[in-house]
N, CA, C and O atoms as a printed pandas DataFrame, in Angstrom:
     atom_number atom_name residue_name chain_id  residue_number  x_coord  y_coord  z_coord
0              1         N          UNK        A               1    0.558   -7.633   12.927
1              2        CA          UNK        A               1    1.154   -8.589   13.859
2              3         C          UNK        A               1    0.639   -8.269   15.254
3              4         O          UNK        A               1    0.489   -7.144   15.730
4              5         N          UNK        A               2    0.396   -9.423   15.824
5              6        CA          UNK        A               2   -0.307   -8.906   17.204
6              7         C          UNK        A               2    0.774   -9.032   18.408
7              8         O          UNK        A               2    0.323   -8.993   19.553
8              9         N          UNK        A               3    2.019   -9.164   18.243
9             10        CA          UNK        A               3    3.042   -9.065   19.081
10            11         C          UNK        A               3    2.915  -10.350   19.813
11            12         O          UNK        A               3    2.661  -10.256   21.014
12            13         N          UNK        A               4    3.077  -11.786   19.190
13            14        CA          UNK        A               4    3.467  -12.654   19.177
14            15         C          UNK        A               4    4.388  -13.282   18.424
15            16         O          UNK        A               4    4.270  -13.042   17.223
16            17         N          UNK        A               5    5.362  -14.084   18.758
17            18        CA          UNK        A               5    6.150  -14.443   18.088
18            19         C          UNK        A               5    6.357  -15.931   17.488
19            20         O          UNK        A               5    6.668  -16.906   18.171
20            21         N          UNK        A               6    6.155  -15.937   16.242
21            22        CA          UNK        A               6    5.798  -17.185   15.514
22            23         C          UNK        A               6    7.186  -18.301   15.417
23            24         O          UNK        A               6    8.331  -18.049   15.041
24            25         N          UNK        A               7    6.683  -19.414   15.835
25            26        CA          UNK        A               7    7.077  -20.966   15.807
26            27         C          UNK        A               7    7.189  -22.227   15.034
27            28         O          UNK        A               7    6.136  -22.321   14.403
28            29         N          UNK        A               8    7.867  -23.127   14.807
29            30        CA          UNK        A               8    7.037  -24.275   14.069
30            31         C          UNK        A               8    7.940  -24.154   12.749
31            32         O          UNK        A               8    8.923  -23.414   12.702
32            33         N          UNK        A               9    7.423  -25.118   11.462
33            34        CA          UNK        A               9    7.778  -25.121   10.434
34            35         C          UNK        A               9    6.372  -25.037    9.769
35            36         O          UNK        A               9    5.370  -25.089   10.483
36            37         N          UNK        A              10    6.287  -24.923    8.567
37            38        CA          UNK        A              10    5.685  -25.373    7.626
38            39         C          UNK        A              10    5.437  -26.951    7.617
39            40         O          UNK        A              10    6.319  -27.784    7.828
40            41         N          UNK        A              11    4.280  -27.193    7.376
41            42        CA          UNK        A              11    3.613  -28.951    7.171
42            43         C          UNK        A              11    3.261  -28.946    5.369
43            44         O          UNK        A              11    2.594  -29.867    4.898
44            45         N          UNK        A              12    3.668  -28.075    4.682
45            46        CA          UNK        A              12    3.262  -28.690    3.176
46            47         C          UNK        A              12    1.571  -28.892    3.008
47            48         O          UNK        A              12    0.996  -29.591    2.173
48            49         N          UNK        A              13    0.936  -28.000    4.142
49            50        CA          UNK        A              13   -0.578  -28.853    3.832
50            51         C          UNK        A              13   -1.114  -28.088    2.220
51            52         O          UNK        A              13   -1.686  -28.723    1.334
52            53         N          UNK        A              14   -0.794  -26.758    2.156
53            54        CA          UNK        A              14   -0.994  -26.016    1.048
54            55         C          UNK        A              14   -2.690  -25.268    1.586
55            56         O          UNK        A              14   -3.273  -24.395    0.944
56            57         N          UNK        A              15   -3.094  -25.764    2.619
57            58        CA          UNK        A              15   -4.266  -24.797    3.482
58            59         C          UNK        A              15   -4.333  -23.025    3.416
59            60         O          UNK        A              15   -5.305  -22.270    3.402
60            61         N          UNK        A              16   -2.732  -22.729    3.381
61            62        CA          UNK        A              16   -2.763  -21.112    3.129
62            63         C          UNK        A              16   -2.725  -20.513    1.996
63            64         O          UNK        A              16   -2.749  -19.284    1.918
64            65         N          UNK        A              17   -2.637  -21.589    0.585
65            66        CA          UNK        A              17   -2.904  -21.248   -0.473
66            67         C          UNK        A              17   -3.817  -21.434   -1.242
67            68         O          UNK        A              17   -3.823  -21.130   -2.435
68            69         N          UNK        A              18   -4.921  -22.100   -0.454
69            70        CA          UNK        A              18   -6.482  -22.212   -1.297
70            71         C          UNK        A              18   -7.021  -21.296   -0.624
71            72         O          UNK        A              18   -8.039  -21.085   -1.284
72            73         N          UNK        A              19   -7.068  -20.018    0.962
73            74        CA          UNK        A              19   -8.057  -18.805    0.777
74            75         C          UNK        A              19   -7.167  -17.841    1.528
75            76         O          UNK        A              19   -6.116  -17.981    2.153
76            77         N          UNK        A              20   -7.678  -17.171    1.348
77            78        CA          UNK        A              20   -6.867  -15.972    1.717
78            79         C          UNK        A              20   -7.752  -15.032    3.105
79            80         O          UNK        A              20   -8.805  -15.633    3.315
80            81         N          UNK        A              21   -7.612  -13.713    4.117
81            82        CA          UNK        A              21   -8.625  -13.277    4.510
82            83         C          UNK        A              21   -7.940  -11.597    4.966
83            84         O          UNK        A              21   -7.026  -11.239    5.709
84            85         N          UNK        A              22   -8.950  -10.860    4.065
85            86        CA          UNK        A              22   -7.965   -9.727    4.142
86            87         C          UNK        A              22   -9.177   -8.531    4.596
87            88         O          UNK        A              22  -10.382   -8.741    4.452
88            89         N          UNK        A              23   -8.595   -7.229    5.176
89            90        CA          UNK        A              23   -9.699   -6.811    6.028
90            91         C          UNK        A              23   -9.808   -5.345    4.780
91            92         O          UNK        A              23   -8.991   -4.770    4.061
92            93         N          UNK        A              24  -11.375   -5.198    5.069
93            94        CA          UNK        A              24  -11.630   -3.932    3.880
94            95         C          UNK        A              24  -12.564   -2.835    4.658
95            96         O          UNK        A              24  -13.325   -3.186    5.560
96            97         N          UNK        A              25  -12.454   -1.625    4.278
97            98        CA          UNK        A              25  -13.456   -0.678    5.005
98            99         C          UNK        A              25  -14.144   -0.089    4.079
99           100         O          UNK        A              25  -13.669    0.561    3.148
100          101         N          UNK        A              26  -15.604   -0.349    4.356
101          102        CA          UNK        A              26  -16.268    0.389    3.597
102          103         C          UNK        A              26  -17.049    1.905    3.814
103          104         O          UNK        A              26  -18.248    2.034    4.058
104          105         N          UNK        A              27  -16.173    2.881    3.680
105          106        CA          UNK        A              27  -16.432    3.495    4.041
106          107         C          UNK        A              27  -17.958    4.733    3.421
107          108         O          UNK        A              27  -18.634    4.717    2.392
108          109         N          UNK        A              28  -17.965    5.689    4.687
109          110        CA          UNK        A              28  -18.950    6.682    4.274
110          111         C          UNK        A              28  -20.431    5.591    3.769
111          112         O          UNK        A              28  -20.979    5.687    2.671
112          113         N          UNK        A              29  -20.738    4.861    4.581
113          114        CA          UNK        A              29  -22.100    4.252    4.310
114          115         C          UNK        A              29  -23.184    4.360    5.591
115          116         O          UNK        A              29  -22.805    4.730    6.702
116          117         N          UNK        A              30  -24.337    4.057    5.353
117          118        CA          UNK        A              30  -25.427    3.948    6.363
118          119         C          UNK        A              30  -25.584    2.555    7.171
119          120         O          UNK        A              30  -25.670    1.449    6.638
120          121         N          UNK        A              31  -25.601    2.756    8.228
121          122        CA          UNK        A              31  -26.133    1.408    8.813
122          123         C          UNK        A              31  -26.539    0.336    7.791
123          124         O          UNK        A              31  -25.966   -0.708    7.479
124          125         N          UNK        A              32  -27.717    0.896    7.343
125          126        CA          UNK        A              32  -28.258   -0.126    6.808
126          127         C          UNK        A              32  -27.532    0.243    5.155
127          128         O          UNK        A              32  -27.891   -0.761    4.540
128          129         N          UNK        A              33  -26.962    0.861    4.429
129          130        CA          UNK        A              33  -25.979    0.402    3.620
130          131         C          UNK        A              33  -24.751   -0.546    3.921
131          132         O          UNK        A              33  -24.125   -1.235    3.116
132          133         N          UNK        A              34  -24.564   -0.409    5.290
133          134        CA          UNK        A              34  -23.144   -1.551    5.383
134          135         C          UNK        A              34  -24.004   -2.900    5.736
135          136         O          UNK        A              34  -23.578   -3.971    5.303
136          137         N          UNK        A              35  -24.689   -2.883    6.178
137          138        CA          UNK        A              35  -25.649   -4.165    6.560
138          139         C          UNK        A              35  -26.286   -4.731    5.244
139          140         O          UNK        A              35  -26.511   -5.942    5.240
140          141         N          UNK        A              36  -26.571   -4.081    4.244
141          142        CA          UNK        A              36  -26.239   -4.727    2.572
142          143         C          UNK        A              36  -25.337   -4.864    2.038
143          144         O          UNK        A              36  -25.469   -5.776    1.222
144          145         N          UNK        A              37  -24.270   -4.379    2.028
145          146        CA          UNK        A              37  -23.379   -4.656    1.846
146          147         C          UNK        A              37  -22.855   -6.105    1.942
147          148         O          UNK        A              37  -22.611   -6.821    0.970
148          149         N          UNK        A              38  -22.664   -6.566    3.707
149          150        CA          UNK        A              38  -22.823   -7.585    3.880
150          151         C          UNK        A              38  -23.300   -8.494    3.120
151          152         O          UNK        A              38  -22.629   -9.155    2.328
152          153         N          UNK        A              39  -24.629   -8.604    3.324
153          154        CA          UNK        A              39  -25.856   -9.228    2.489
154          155         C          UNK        A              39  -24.989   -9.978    1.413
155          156         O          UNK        A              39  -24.492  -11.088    1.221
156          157         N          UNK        A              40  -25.111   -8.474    0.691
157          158        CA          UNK        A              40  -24.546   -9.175   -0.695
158          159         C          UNK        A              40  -23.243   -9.638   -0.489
159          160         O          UNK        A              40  -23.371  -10.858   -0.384
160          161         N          UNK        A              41  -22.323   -9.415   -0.399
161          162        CA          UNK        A              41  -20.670   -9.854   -0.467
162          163         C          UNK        A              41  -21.335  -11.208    0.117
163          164         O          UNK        A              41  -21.328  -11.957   -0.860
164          165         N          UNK        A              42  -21.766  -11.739    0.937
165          166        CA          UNK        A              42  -21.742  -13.271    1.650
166          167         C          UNK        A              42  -23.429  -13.621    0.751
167          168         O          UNK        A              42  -24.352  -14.085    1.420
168          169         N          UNK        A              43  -23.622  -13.332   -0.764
169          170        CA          UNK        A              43  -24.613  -14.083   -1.738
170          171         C          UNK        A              43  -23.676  -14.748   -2.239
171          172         O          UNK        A              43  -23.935  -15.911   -2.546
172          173         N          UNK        A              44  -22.426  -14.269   -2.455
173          174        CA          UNK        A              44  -21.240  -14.553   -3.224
174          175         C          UNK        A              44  -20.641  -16.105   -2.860
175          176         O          UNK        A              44  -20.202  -16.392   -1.746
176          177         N          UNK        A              45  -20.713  -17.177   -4.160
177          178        CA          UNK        A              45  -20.097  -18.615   -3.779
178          179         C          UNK        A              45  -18.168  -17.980   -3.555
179          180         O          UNK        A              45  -17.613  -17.160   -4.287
180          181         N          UNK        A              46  -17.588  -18.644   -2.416
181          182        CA          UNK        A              46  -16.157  -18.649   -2.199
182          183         C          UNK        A              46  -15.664  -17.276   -1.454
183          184         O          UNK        A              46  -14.494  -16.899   -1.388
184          185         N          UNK        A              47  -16.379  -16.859   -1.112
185          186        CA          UNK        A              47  -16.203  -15.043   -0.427
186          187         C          UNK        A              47  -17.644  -15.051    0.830
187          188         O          UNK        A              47  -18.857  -15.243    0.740
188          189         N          UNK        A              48  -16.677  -14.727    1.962
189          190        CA          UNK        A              48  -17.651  -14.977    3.781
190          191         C          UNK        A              48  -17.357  -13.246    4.280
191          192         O          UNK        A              48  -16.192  -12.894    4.097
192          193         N          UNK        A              49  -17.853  -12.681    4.596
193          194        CA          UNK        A              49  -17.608  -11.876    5.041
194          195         C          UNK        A              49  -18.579  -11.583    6.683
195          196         O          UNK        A              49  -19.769  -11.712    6.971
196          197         N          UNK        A              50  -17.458  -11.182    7.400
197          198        CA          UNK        A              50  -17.687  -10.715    8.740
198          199         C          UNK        A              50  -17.437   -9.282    8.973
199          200         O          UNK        A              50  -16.847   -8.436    8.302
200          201         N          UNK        A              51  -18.050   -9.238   10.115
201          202        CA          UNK        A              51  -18.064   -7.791   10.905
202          203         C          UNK        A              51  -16.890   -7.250   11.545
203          204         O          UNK        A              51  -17.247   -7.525   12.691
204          205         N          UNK        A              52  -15.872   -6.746   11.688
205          206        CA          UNK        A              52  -14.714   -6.520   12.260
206          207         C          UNK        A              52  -14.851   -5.824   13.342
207          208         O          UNK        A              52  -14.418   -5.999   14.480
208          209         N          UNK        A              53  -15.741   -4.707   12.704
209          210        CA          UNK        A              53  -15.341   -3.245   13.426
210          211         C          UNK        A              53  -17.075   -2.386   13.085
211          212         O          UNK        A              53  -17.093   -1.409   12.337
212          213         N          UNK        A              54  -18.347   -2.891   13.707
213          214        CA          UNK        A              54  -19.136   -1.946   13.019
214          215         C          UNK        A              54  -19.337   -0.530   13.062
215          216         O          UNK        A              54  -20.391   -0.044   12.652
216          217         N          UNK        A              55  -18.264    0.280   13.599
217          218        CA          UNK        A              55  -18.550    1.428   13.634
218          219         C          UNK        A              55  -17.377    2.195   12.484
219          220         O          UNK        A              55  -17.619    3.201   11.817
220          221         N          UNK        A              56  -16.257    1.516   12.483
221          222        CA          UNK        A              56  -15.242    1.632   11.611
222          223         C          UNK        A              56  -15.760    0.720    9.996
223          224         O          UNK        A              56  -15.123    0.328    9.018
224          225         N          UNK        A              57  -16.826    0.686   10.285
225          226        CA          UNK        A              57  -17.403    0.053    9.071
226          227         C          UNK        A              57  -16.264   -1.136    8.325
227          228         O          UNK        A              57  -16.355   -1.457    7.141
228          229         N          UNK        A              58  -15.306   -1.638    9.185
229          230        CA          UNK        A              58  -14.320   -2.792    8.531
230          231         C          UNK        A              58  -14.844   -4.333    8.678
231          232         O          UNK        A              58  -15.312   -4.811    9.711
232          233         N          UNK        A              59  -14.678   -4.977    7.499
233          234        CA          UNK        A              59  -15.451   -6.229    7.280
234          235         C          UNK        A              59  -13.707   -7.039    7.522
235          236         O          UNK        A              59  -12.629   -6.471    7.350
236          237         N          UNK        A              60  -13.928   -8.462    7.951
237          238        CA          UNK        A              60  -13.131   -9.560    7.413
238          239         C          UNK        A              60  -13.722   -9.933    6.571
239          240         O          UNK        A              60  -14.932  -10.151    6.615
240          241         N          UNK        A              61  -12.694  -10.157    5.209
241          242        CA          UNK        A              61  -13.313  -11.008    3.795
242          243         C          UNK        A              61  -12.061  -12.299    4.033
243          244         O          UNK        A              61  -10.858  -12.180    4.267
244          245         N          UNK        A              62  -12.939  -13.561    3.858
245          246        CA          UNK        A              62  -12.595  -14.670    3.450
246          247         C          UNK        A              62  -13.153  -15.197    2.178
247          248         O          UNK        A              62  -14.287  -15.402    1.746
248          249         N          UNK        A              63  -11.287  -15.418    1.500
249          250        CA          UNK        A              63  -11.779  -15.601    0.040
250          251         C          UNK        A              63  -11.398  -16.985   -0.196
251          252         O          UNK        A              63  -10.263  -17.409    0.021
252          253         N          UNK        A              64  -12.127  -17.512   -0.535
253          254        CA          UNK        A              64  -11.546  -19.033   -0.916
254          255         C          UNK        A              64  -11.102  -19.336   -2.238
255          256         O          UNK        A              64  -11.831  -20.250   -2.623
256          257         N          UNK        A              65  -10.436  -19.098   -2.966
257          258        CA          UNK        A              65   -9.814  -19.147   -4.524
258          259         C          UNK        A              65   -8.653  -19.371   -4.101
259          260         O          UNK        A              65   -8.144  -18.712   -3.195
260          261         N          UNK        A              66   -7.944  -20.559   -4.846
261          262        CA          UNK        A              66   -6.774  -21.184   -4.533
262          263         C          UNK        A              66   -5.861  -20.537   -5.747
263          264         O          UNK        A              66   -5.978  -20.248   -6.938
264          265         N          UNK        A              67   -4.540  -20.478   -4.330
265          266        CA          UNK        A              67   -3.099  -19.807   -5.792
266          267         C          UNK        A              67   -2.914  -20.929   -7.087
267          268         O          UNK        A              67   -2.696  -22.128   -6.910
268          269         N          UNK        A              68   -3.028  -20.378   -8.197
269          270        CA          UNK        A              68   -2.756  -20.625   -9.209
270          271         C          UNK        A              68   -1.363  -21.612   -9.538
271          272         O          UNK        A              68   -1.193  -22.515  -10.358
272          273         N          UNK        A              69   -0.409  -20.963   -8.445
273          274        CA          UNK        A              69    0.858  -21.369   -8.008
274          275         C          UNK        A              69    1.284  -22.720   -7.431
275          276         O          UNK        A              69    2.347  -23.320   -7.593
276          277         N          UNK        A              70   -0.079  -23.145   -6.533
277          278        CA          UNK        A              70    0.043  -24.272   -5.933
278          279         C          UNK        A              70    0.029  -25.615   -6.518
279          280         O          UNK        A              70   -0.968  -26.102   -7.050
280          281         N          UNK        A              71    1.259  -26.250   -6.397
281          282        CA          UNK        A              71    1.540  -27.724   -6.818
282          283         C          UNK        A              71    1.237  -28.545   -5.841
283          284         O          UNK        A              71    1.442  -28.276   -4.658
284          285         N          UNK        A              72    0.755  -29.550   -6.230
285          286        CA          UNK        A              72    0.057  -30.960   -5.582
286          287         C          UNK        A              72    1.449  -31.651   -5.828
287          288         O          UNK        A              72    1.768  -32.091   -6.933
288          289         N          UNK        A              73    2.126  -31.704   -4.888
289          290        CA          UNK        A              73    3.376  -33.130   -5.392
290          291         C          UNK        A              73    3.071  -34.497   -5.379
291          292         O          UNK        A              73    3.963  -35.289   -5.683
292          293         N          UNK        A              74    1.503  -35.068   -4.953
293          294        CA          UNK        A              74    1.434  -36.315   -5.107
294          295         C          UNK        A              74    1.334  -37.085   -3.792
295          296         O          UNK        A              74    0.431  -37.884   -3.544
296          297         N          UNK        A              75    2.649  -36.679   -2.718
297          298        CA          UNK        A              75    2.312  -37.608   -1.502
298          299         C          UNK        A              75    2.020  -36.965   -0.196
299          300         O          UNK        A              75    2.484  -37.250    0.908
300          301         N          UNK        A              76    0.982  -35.847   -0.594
301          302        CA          UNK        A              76    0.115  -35.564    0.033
302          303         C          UNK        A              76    0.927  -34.167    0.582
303          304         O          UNK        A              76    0.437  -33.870    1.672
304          305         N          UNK        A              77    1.666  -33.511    0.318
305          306        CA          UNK        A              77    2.283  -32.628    0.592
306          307         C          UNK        A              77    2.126  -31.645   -0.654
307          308         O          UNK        A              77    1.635  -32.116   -1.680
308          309         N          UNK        A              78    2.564  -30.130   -0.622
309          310        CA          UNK        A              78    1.863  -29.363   -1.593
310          311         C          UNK        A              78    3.284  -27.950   -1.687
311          312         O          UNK        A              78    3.758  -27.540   -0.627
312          313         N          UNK        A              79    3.828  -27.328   -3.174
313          314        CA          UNK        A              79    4.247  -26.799   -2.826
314          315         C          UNK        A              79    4.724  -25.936   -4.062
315          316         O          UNK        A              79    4.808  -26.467   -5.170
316          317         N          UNK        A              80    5.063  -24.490   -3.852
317          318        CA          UNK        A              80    4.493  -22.979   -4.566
318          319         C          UNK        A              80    5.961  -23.411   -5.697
319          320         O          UNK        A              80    7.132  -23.709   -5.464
320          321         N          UNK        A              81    5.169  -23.252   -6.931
321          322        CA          UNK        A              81    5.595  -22.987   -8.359
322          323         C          UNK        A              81    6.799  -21.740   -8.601
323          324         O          UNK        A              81    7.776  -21.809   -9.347
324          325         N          UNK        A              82    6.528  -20.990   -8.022
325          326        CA          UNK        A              82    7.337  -19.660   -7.498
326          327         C          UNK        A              82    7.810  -19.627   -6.351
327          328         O          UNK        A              82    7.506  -18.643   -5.675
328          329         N          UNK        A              83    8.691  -20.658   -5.749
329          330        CA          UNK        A              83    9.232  -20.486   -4.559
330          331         C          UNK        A              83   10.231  -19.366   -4.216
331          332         O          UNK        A              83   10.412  -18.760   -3.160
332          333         N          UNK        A              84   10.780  -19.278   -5.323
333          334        CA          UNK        A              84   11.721  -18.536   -5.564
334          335         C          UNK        A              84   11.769  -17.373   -5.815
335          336         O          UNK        A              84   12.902  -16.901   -5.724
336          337         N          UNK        A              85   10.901  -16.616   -6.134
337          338        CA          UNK        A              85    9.966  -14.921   -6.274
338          339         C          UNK        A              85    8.430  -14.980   -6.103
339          340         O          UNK        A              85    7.584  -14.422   -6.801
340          341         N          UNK        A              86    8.224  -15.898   -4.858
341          342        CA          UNK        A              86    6.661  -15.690   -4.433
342          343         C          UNK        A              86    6.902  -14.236   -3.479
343          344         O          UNK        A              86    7.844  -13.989   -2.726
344          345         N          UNK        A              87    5.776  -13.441   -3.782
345          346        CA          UNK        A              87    5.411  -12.472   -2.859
346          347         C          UNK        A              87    6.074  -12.246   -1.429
347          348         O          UNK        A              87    5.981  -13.319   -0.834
348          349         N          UNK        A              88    6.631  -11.409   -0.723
349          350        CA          UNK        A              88    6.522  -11.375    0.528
350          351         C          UNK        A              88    5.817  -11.559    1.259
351          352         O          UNK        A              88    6.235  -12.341    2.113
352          353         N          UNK        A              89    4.837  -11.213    1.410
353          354        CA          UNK        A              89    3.518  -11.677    2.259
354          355         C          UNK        A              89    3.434  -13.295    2.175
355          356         O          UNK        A              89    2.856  -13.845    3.112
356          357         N          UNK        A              90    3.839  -13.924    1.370
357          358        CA          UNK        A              90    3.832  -15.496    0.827
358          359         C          UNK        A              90    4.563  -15.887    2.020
359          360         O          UNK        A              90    4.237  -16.493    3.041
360          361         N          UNK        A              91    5.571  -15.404    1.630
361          362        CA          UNK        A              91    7.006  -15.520    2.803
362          363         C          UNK        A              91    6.666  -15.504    4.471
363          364         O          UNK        A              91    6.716  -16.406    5.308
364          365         N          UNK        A              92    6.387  -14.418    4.547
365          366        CA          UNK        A              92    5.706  -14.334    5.885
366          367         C          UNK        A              92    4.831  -14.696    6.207
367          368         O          UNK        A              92    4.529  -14.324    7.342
368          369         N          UNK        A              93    4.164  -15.322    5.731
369          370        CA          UNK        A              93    2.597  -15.582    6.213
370          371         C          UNK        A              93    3.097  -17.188    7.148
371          372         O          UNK        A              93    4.175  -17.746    6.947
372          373         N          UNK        A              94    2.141  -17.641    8.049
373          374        CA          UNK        A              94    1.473  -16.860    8.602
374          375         C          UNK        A              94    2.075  -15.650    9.628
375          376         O          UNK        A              94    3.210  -15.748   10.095
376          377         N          UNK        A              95    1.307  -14.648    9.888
377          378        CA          UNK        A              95    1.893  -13.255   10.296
378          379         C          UNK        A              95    0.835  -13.411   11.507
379          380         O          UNK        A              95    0.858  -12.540   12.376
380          381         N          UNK        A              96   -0.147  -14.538   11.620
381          382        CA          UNK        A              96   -0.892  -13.947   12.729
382          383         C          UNK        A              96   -1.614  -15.575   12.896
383          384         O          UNK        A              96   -1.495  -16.452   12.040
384          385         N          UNK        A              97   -2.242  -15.699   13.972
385          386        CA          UNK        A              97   -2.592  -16.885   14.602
386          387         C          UNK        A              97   -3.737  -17.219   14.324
387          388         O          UNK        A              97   -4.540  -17.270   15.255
388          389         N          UNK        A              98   -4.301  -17.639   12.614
389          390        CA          UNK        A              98   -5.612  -17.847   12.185
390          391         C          UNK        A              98   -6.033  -18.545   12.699
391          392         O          UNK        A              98   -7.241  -18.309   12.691
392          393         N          UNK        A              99   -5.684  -20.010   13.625
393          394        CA          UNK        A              99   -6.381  -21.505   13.212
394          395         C          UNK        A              99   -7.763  -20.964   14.184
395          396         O          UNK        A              99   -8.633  -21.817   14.006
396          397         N          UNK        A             100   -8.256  -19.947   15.076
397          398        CA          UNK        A             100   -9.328  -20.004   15.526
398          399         C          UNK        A             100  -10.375  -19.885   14.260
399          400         O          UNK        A             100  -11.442  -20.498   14.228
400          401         N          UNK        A             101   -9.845  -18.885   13.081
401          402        CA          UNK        A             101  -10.800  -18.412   12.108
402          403         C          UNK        A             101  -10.988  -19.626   10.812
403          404         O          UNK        A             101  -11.984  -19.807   10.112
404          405         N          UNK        A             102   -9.578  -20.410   10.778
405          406        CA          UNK        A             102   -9.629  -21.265   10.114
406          407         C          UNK        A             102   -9.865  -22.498   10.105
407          408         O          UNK        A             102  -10.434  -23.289    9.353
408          409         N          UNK        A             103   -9.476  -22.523   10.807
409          410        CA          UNK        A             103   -9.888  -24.415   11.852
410          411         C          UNK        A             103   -7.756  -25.120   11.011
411          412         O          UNK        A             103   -7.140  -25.935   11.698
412          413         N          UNK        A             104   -7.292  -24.753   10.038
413          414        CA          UNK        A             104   -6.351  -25.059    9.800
414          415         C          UNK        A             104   -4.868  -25.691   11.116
415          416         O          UNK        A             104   -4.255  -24.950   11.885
416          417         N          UNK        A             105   -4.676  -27.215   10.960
417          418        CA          UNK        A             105   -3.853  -27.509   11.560
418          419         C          UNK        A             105   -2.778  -26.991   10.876
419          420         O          UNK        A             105   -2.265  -27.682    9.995
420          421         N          UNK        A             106   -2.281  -25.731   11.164
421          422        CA          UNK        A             106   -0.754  -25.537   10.916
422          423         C          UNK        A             106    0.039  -25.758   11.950
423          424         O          UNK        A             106   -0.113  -25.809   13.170
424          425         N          UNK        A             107    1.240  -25.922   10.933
425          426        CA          UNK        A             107    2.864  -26.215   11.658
426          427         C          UNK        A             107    3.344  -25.553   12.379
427          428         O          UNK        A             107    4.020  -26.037   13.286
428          429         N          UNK        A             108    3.134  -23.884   12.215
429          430        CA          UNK        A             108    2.974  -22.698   12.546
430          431         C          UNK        A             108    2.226  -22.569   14.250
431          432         O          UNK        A             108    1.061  -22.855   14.522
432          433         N          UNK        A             109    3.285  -22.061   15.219
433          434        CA          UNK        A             109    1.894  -21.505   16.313
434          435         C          UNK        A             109    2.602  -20.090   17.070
435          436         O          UNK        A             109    3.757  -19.691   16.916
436          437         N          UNK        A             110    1.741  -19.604   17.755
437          438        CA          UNK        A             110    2.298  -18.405   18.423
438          439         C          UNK        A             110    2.372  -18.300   19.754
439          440         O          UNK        A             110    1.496  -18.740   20.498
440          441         N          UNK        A             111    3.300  -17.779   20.105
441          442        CA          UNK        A             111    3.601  -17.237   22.058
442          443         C          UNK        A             111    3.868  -16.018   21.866
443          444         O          UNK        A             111    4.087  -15.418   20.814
444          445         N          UNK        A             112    3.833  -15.528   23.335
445          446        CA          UNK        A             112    4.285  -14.653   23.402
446          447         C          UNK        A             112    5.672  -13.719   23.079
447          448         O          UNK        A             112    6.637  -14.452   23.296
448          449         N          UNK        A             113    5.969  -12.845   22.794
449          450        CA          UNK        A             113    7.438  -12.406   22.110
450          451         C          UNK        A             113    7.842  -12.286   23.928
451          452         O          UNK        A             113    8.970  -11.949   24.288
């Protein structure tokens, strides 16, 4: 959490349940082992990976594989099969102010706490 405090409702777009973007370190590698690394992870169809941190060797991975969970209700609104024992992180999300990384119009926005 970056010490903002989140706003808004939910819009039903179902945008936070087709990708996900979670941060990984790969550690104990060479320059040019983390710089293949790269490479390969972004050959990969549905998986982007960025640079976070190149000295902390931490990538952002954006995964695009949609929850299994997610219902299409039809009038254009979208909504989780497991509402009722989805994940915490489900719950909370969003936890942080993607739409620069996502382009996603969420319902969701942040100010300051």
């Amino acid at each position: 959490m970056n010490g903002k405090k989140r706003t808004g409702s939910c819009k039903q777009c179902g945008n936070c349940c087709r990708d996900f973007i979670i941060d990984v370190q790969i550690a104990s590698v060479t320059d040019f082992e983390f710089t293949d690394y790269l490479q390969w992870i972004n050959c990969h169809q549905n998986v982007q990976a960025s640079i976070k941190d190149f000295r902390a060797r931490t990538v952002e991975l954006q995964i695009k594989n949609q929850c299994k969970y997610l219902v299409d209700n039809g009038d254009g609104k979208f909504s989780c099969a497991i509402q009722d024992r989805k994940p915490e992180i489900c719950k909370r999300y969003p936890d942080d102010d993607y739409a620069a990384e996502t382009g996603w119009d969420c319902g969701y926005s942040f100010e300051d706490a």
